[in-house]
C-alpha positions in Angstrom: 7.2 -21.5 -7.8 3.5 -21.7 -5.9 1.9 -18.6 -5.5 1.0 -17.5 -1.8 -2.7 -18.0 -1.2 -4.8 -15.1 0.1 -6.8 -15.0 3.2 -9.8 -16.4 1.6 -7.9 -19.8 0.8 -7.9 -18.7 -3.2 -4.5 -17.9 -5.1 -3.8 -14.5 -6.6 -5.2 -13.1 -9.7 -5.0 -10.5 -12.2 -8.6 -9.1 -11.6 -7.9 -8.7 -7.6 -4.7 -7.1 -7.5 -5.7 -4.8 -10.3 -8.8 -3.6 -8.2 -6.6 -2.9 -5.4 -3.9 -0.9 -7.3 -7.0 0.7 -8.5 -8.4 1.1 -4.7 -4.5 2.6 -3.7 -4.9 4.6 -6.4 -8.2 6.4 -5.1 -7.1 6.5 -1.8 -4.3 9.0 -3.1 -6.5 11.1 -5.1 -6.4 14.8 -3.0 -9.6 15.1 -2.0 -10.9 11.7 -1.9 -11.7 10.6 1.8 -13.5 7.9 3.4 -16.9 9.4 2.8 -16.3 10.3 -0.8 -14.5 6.4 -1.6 -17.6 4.7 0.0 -19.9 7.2 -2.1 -17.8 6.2 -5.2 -17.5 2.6 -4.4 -21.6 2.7 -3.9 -22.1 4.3 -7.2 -19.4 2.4 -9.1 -19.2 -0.8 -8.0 -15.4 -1.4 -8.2 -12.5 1.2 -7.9 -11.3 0.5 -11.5 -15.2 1.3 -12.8 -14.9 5.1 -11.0 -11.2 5.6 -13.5 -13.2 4.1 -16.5 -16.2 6.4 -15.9 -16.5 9.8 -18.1 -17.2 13.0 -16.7 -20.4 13.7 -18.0 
């Protein structure tokens, strides 16, 4: 079985989809709009680093 290749020519992986279930998951956080993901994303660097960060 060949995986499908993404739009940038490169198959798959872990680390990519995970970032983008991560990036779903933000998106459906009440409260979270466009402003406030890009202000995350800015500070964060990737979607699963804003869920790994503490409050403090």
């Amino acid at each position: 079985m060949r995986l499908p290749l993404q739009e940038d020519g490169e198959p798959p992986n872990r680390d990519r989809a995970g970032e983008q279930r991560a990036l779903v998951g933000l998106s459906l956080v009440d409260g979270v709009g466009p402003q406030l993901l890009r202000a995350l994303l800015a500070a964060f660097d990737t979607p699963s680093a804003v869920f790994r960060a503490s409050r403090s």
